[in-house]
TORKOL-901163 format. One record per atom (N, C-alpha, C): z, y, x. Coordinates in steps of 0.2 Angstrom, whole numbers, padded with zeros to 4 digits, always signed. Layout:
<sites>
ZYX
...
</sites>
This chain:
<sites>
+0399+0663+0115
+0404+0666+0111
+0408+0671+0116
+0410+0677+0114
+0412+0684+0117
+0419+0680+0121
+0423+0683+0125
+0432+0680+0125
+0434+0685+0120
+0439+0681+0117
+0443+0685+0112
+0450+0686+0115
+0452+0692+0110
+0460+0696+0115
+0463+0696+0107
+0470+0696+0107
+0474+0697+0104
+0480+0702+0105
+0481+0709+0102
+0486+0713+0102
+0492+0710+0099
+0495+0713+0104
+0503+0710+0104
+0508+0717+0103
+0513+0716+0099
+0519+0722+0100
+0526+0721+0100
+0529+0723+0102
+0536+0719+0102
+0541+0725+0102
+0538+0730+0097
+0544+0737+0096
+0546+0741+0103
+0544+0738+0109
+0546+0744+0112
+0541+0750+0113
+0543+0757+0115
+0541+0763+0113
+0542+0764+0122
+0536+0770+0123
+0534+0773+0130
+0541+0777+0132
+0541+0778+0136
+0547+0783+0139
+0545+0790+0138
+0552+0793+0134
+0551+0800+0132
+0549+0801+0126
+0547+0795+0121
+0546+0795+0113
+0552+0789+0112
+0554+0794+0104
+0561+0791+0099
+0557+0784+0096
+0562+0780+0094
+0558+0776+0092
+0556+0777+0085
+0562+0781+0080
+0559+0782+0073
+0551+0786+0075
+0551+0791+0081
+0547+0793+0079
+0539+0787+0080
+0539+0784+0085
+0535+0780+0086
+0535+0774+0078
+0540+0773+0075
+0541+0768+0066
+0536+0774+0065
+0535+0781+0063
+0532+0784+0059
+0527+0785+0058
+0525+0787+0066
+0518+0786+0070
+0513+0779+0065
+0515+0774+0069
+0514+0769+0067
+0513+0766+0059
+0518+0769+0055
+0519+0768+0048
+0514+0773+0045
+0510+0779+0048
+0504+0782+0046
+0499+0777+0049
+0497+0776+0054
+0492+0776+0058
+0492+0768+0053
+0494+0762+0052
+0490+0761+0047
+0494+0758+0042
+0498+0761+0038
+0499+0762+0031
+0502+0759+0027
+0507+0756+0033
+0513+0751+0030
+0517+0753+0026
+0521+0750+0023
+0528+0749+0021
+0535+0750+0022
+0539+0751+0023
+0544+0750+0025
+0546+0743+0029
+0546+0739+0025
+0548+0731+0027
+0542+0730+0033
+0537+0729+0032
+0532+0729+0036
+0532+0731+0043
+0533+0737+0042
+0536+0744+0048
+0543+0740+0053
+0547+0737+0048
+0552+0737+0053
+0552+0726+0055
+0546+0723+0051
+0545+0717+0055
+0543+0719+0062
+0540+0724+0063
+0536+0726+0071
+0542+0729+0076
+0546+0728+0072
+0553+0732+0078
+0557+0728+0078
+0558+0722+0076
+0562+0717+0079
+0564+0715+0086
+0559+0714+0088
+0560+0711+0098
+0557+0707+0099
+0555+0702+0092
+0549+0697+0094
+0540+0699+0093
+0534+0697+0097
+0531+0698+0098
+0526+0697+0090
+0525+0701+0089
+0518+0702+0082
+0513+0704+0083
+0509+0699+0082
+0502+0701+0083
+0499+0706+0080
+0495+0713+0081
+0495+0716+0077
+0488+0715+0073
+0481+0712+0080
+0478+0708+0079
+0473+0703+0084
+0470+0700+0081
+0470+0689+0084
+0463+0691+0085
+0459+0690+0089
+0452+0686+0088
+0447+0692+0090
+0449+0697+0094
+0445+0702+0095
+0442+0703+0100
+0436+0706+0100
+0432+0709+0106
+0437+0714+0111
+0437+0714+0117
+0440+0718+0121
+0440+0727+0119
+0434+0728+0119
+0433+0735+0114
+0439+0735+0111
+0437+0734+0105
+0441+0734+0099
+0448+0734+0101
+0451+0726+0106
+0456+0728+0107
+0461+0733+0112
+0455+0738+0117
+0457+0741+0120
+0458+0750+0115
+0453+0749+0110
+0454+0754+0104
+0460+0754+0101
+0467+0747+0098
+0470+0748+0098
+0474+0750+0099
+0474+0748+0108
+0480+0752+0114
+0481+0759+0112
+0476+0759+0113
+0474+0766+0114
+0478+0769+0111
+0476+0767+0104
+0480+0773+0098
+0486+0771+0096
+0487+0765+0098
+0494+0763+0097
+0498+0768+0105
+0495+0770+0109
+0500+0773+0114
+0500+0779+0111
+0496+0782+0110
+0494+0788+0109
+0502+0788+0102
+0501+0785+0098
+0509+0784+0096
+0516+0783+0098
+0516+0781+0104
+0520+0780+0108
+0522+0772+0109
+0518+0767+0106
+0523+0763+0105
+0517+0758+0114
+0521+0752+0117
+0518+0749+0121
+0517+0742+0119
+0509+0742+0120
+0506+0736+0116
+0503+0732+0123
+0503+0723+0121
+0498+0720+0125
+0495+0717+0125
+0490+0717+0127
+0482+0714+0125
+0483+0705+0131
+0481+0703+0126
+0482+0694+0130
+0476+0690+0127
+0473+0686+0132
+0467+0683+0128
+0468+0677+0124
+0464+0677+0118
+0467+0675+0112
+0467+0667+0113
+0471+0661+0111
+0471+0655+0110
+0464+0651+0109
+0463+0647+0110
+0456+0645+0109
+0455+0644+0101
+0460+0641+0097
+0462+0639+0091
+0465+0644+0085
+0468+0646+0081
+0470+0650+0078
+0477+0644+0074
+0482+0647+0078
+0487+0641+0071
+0491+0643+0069
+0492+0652+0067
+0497+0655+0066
+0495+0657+0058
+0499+0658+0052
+0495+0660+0046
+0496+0668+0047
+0493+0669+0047
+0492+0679+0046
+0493+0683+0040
+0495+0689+0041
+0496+0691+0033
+0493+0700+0035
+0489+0701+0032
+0484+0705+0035
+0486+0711+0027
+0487+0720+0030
+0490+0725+0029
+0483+0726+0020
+0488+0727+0016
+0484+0730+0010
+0479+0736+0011
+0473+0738+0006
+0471+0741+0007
+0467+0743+0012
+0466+0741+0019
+0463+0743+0025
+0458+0738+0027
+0452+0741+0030
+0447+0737+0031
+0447+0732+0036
+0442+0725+0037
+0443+0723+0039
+0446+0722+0048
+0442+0727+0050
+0443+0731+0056
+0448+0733+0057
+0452+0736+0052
+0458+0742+0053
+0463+0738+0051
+0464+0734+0048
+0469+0728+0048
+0473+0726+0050
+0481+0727+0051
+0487+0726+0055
+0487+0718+0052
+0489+0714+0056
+0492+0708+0055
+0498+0705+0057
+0503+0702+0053
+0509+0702+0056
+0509+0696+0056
+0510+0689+0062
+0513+0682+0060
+0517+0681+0059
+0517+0675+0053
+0522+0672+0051
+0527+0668+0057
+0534+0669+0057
+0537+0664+0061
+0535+0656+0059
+0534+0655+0066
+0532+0648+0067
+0540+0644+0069
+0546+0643+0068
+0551+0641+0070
+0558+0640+0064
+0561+0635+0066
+0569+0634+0062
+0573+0637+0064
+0579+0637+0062
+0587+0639+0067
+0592+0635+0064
+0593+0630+0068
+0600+0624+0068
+0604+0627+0064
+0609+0627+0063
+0615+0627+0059
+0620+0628+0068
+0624+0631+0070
+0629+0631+0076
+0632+0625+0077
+0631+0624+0082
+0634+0616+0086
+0629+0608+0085
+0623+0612+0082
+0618+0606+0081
+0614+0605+0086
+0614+0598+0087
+0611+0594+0095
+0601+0596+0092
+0600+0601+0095
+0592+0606+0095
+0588+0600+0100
+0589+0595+0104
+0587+0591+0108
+0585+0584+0106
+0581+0581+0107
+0581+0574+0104
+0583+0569+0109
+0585+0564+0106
+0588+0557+0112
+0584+0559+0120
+0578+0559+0118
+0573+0557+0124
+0573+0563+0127
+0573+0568+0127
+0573+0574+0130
+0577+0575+0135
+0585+0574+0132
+0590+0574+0135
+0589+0572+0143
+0594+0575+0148
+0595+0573+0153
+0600+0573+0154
+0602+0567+0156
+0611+0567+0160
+0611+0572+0166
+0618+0575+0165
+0623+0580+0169
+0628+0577+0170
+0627+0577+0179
+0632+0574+0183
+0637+0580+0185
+0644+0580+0182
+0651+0583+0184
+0649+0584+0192
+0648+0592+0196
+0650+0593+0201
+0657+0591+0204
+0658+0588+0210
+0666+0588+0212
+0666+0596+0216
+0672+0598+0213
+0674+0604+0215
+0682+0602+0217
+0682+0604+0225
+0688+0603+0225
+0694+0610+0224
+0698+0607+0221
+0703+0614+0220
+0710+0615+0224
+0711+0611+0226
+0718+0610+0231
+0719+0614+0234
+0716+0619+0237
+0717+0627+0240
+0719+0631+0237
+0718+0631+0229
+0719+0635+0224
+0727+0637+0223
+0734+0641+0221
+0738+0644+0218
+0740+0648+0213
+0743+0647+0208
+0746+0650+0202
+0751+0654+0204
+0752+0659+0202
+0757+0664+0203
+0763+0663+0196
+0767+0666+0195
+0770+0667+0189
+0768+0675+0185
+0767+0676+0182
+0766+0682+0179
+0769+0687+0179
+0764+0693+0184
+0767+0699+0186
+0768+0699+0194
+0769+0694+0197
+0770+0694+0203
+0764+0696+0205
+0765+0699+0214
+0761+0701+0217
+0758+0697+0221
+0751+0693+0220
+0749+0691+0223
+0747+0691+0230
+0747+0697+0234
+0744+0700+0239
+0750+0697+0244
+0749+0693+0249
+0755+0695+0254
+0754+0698+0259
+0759+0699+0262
+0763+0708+0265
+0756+0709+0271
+0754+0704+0275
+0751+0705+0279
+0743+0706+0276
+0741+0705+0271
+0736+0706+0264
+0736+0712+0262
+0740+0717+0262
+0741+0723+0259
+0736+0727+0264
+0734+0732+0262
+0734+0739+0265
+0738+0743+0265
+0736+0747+0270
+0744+0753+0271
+0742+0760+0267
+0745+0762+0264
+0741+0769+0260
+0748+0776+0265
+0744+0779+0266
+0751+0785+0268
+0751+0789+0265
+0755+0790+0264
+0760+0796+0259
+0758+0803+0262
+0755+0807+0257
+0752+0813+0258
+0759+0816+0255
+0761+0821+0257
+0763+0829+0256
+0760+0834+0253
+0761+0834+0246
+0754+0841+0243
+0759+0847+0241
+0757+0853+0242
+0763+0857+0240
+0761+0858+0232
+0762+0860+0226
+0761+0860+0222
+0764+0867+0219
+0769+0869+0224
+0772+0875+0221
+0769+0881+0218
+0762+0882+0220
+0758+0888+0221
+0754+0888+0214
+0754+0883+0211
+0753+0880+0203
+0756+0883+0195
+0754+0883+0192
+0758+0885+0186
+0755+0884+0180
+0757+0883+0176
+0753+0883+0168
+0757+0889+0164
+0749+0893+0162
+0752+0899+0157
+0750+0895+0149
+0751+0900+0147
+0746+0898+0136
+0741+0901+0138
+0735+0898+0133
+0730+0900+0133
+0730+0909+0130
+0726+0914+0131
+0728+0920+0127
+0724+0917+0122
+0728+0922+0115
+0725+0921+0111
+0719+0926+0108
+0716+0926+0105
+0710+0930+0101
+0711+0935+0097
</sites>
């Protein structure tokens, strides 16, 4: 059996192409959707497609650059576990595929780790006994801490403000 490569895209665009125009590009080149279109512009990685000869996948770069967009070819998992949802209308060759997410999202403050996973976090000793609070607004710096700044003399006199004329 051949290796097989799978194209990857993760919405970013070549330098010096807008990204609509790279959506547009992309959204002809093979004949999405709107929804479709902007699953590919998320940030996370969409296979465009799984299970391919080098060729093939080195054809899709290609015209996927040529649209601007930057694509990357990784060699494919030995197994296939992801469900695919392959673009209407397009042959089997020419077929976008976009994965389905394979993951949950917790509710905020929810323990994402199991008992066993867990590792205990031992408290650093930090000491802080060298540390000071001030009162608020006072100047921190003491005297010997300051920098000296000298007092420049600028004449200004030769200055003036007129109105602007008018039109």
């Amino acid at each position: 059996m051949a290796d097989q490569y799978d194209v990857i895209f993760r919405g970013d665009v070549l330098p010096g192409h807008s990204v609509v125009a790279v959506r547009d590009n992309l959204k002809a080149l093979f004949k999405l959707d709107d929804d479709r279109i902007a699953q590919m512009f998320t940030g996370r990685p969409v296979a465009i497609r799984r299970g391919i000869d080098k060729d093939l996948a080195d054809r899709f770069r290609v015209a996927m650059e040529k649209s601007g967009a930057i694509v990357e070819i990784r060699p494919a998992p030995a197994a296939k576990t992801t469900v695919e949802a392959t673009a209407p209308g397009r042959a089997e060759d020419e077929a976008a595929t976009v994965s389905a997410p394979s993951f949950d999202v917790e509710p905020v403050g929810a323990d994402v780790l199991k008992p066993g996973e867990r590792q205990p976090v031992e408290a650093p000793a930090i000491s802080t006994d060298h540390l000071s609070v001030e009162e608020p607004g006072a100047d921190v710096l003491r005297p010997d801490e300051r920098r000296a700044v000298p007092e420049k003399d600028i004449d200004t006199s030769h200055l003036s403000v007129e109105p602007e004329p008018r039109s």
